[in-house]
LUMVEXFI-985866 format. One record per residue (C-alpha): residue in three letters; x, y, z. Coordinates in steps of 0.05 Angstrom, whole numbers. Layout:
<atoms>
+---------+--------+--------+--------+
! residuo !   east !  north !     up !
+---------+--------+--------+--------+
!     Ala !      X !      Y !      Z !
...
+---------+--------+--------+--------+
</atoms>
This chain:
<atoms>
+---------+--------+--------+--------+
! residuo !   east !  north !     up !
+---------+--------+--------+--------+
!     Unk !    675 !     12 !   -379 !
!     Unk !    657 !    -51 !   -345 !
!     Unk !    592 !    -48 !   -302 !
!     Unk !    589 !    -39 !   -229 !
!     Unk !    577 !    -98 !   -187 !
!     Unk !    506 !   -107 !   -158 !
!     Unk !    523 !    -92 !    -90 !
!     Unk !    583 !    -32 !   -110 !
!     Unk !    575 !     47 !    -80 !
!     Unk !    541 !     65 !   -152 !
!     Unk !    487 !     -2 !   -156 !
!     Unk !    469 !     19 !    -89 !
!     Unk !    473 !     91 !   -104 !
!     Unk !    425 !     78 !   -161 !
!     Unk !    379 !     28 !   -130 !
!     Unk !    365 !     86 !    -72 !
!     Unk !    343 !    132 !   -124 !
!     Unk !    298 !     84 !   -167 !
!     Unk !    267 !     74 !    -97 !
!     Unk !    260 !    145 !    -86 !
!     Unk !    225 !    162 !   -149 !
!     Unk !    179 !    106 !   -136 !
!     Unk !    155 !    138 !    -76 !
!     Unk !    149 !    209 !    -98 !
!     Unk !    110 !    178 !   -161 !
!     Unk !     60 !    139 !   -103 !
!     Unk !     58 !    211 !    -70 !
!     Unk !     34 !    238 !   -133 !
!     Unk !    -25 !    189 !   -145 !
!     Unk !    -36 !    198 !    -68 !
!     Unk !    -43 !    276 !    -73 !
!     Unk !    -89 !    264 !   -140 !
!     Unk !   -131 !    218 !    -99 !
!     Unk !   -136 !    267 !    -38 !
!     Unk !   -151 !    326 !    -72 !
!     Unk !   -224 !    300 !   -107 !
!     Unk !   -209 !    337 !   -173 !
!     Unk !   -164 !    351 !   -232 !
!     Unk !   -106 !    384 !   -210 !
!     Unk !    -48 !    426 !   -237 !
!     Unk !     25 !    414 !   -236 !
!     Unk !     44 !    479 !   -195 !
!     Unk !    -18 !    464 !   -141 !
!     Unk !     -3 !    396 !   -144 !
!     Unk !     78 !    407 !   -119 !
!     Unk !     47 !    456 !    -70 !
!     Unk !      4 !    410 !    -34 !
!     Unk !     59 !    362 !    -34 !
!     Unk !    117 !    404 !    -12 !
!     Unk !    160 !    379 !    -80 !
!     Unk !    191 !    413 !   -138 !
!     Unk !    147 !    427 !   -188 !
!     Unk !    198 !    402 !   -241 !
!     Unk !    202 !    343 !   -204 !
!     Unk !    128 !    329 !   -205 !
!     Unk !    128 !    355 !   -273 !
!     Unk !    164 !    294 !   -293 !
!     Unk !    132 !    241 !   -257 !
!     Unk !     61 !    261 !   -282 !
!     Unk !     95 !    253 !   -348 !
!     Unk !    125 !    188 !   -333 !
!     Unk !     54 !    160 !   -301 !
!     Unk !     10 !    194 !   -362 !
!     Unk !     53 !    150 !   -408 !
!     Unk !     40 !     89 !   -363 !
!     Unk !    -36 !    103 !   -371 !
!     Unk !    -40 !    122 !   -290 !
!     Unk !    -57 !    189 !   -298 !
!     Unk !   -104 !    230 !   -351 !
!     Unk !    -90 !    302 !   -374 !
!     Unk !   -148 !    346 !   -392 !
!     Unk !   -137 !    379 !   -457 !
!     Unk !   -179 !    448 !   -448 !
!     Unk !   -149 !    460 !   -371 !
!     Unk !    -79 !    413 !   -377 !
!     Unk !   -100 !    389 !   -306 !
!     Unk !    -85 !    325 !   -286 !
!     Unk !   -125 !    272 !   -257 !
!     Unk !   -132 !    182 !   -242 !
!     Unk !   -149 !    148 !   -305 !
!     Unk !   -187 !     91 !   -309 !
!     Unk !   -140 !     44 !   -312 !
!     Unk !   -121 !     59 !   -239 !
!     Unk !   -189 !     61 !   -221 !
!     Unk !   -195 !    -16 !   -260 !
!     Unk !   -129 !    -33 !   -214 !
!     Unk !   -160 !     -5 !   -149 !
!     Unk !   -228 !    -50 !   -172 !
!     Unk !   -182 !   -108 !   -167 !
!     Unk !   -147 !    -86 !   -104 !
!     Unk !   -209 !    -83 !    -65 !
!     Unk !   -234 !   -153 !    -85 !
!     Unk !   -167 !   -172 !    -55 !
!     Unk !   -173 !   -126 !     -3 !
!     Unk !   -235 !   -137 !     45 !
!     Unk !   -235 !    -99 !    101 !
!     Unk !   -290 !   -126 !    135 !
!     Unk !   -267 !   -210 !    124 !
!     Unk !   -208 !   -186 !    154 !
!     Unk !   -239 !   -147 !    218 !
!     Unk !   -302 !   -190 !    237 !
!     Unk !   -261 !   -239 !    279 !
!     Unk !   -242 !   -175 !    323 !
!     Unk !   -319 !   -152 !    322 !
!     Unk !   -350 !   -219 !    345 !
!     Unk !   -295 !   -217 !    409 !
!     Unk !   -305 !   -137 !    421 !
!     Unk !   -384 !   -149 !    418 !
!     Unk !   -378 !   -215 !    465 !
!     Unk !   -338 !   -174 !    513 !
!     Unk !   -374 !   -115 !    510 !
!     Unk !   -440 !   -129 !    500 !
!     Unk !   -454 !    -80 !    452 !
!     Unk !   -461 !    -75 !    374 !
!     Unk !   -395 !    -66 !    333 !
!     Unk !   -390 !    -25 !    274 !
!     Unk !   -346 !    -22 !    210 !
!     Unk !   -346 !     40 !    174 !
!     Unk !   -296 !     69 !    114 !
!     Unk !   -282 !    142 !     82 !
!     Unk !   -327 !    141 !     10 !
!     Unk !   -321 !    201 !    -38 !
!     Unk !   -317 !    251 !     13 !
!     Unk !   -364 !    227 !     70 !
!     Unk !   -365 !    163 !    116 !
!     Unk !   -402 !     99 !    107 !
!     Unk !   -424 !     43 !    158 !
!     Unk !   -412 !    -20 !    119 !
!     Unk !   -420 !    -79 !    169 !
!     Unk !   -450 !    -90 !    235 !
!     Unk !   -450 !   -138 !    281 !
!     Unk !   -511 !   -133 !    335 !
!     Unk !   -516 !   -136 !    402 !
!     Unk !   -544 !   -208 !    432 !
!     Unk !   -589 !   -169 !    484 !
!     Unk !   -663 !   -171 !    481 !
!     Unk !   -662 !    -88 !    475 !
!     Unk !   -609 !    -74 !    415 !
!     Unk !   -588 !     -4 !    387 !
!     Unk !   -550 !    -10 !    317 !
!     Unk !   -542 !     18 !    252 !
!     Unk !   -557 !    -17 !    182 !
!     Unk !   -501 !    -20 !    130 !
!     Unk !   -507 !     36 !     85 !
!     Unk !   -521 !     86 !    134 !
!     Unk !   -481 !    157 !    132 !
!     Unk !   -461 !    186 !    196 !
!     Unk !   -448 !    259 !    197 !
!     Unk !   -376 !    285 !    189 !
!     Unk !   -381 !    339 !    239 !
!     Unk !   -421 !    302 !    299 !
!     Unk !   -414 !    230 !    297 !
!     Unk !   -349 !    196 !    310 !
!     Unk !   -337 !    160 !    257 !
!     Unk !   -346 !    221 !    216 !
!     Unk !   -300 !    256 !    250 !
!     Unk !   -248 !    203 !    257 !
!     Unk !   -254 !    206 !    179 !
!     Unk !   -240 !    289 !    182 !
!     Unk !   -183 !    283 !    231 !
!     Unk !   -148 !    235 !    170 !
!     Unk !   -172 !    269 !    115 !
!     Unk !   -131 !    320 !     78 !
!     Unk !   -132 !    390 !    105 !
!     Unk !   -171 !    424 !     40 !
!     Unk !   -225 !    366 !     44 !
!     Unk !   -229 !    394 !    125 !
!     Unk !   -233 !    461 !    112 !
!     Unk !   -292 !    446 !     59 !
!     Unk !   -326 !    408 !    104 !
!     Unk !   -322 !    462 !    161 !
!     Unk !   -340 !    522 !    117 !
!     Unk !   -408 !    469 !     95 !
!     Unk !   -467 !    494 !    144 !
!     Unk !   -462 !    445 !    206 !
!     Unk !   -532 !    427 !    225 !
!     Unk !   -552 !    409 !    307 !
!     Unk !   -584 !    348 !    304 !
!     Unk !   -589 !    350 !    376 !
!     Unk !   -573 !    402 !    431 !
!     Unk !   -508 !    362 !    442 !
!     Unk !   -482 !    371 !    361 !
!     Unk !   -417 !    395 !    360 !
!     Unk !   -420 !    446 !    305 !
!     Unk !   -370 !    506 !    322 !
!     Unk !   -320 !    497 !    279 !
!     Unk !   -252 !    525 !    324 !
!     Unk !   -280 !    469 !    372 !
!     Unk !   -282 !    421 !    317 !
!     Unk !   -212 !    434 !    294 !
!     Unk !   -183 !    434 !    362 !
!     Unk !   -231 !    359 !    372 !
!     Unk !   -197 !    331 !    313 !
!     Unk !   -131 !    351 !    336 !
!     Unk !   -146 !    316 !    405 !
!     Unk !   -177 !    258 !    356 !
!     Unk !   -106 !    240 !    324 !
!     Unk !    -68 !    234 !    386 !
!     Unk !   -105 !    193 !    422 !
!     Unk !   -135 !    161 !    371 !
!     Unk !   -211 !    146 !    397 !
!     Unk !   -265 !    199 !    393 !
!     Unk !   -352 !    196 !    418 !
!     Unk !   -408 !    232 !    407 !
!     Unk !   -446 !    227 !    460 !
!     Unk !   -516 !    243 !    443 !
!     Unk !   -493 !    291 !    384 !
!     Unk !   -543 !    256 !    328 !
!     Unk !   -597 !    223 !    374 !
!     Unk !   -606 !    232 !    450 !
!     Unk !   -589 !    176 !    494 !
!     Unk !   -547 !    138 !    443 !
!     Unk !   -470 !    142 !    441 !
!     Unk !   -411 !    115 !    389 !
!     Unk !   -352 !    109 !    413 !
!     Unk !   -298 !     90 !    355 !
!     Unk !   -227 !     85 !    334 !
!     Unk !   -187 !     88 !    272 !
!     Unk !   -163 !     30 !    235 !
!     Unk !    -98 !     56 !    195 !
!     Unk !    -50 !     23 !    143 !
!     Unk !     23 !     29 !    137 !
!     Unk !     84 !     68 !    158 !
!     Unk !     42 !    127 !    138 !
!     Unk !    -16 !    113 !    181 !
!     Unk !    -66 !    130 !    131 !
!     Unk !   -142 !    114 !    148 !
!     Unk !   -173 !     51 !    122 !
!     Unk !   -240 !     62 !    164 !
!     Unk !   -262 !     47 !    232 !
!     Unk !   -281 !     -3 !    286 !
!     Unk !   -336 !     22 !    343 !
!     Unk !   -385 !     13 !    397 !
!     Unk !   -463 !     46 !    390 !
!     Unk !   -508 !     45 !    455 !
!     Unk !   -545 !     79 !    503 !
!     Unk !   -509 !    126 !    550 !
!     Unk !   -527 !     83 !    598 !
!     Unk !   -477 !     37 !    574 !
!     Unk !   -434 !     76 !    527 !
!     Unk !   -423 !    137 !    579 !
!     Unk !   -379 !    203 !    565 !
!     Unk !   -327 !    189 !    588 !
!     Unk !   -320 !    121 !    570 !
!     Unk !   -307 !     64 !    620 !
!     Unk !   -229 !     47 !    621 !
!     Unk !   -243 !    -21 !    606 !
!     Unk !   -288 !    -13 !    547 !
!     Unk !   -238 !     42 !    514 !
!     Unk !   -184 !     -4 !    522 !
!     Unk !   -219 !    -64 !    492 !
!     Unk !   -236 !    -16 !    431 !
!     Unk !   -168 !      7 !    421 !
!     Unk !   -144 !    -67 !    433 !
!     Unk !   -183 !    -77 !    365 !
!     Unk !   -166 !    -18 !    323 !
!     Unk !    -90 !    -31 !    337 !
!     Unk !    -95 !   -106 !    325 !
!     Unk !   -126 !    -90 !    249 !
!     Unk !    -78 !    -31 !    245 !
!     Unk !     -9 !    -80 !    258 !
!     Unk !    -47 !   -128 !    211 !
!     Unk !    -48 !    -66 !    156 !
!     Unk !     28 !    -50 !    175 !
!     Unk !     12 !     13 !    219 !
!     Unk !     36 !      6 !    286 !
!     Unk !      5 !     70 !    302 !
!     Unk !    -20 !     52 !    365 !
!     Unk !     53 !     27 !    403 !
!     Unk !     58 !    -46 !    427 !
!     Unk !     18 !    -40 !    480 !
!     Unk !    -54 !    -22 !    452 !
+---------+--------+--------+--------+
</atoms>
């Protein structure tokens, strides 16, 4: 039988399902990410609405690649090294804060206030650049730092993103007040984080140290808009008050969906 031309009903036919298996293999790794832990084949189809055949098959396809590891005693699977080697290399490519502090120098300038950079890491949230405020009097936070999941808003921009069993974790964790302002009821936090992923900004006025507010908003990647980290504002209430000034918000937003376009999400519209 003579083969099909490239661009025949059947080539095309095929080429749309070599693309599809791609993705539900990415979806795979994705879900093994998510979860934090070794997983088996029938949770793993659960959590991704698939048939467990299906993932069945890809785990064996990616276990021969040398993507995936199975444990012999509990025949979950989990990431091998080798993707964690590859994902080494992807983030020296990949520098999230080279590629956002021309957007933080312009939102400090026009703001006045210090900018910060934070990222999702192994289950919590981490501040890793900042760019201070040129006033005399400056609130910021140092590069390292750790905001709370549940009352800080970078924390919970990272809970509104994160997958729902990492939420409900974090919620059923004891929720400490660090102020009388800490959010810690967890119905209110759930309904918050709803709020958080429409319109995509969230503050905490006050909710880890009185008189100091951070006001942030997500920065997300691709078609799926998944969460890369976050761009915000810290200051006094004075400055940063709840609700926030039109003006500021929109300059704020103006940044996340600038880095967002530049990560293929256009999760913000045109107009941000």
């Amino acid at each position: 039988m003579p083969a099909s031309p490239a661009n025949s009903p059947a080539a095309e036919a095929a080429e749309t399902g070599a693309v599809r298996s791609v993705l539900v293999a990415v979806r795979v790794l994705e879900g093994l990410a998510q979860a934090g832990r070794p997983m088996g084949v029938s949770d793993l189809a659960r959590a991704l609405g698939e048939q467990k055949g299906r993932v069945h098959r890809h785990l064996g396809t990616l276990r021969q690649a040398g993507l995936v590891e199975q444990e012999e005693a509990s025949e979950r699977y989990r990431l091998s090294w080798r993707l964690f080697q590859l994902g080494q290399a992807a983030a020296e490519q990949f520098d999230l804060r080279r590629l956002a502090e021309p957007l933080m120098q312009r939102l400090r300038d026009a703001t006045g206030q210090t900018v910060l950079l934070a990222v999702p890491h192994a289950g919590e949230v981490l501040v890793v650049h900042a760019l201070e405020s040129a006033d005399k009097v400056c609130i910021t936070v140092r590069p390292g730092n750790r905001p709370p999941l549940h009352c800080s808003a970078q924390g919970r921009i990272a809970l509104a993103f994160a997958a729902p069993d990492a939420v409900e974790r974090a919620l059923s964790a004891p929720l400490p007040a660090f102020t009388p302002h800490s959010l810690t009821d967890p119905a209110a936090l759930r309904a918050r984080l709803a709020l958080l992923r429409t319109r995509l900004w969230e503050s905490a006025a006050g909710e880890t140290l009185l008189g100091i507010n951070v006001l942030a908003a997500p920065i997300l990647a691709g078609t799926e808009a998944r969460l890369v980290g976050s761009i915000g504002l810290i200051g006094s209430v004075q400055h940063l008050p709840e609700p926030p000034p039109p003006a500021v918000l929109a300059q704020l937003r103006g940044a996340a969906a600038a880095l967002s376009r530049r990560l293929g999400s256009n999760a913000y519209g045109e107009t941000a």
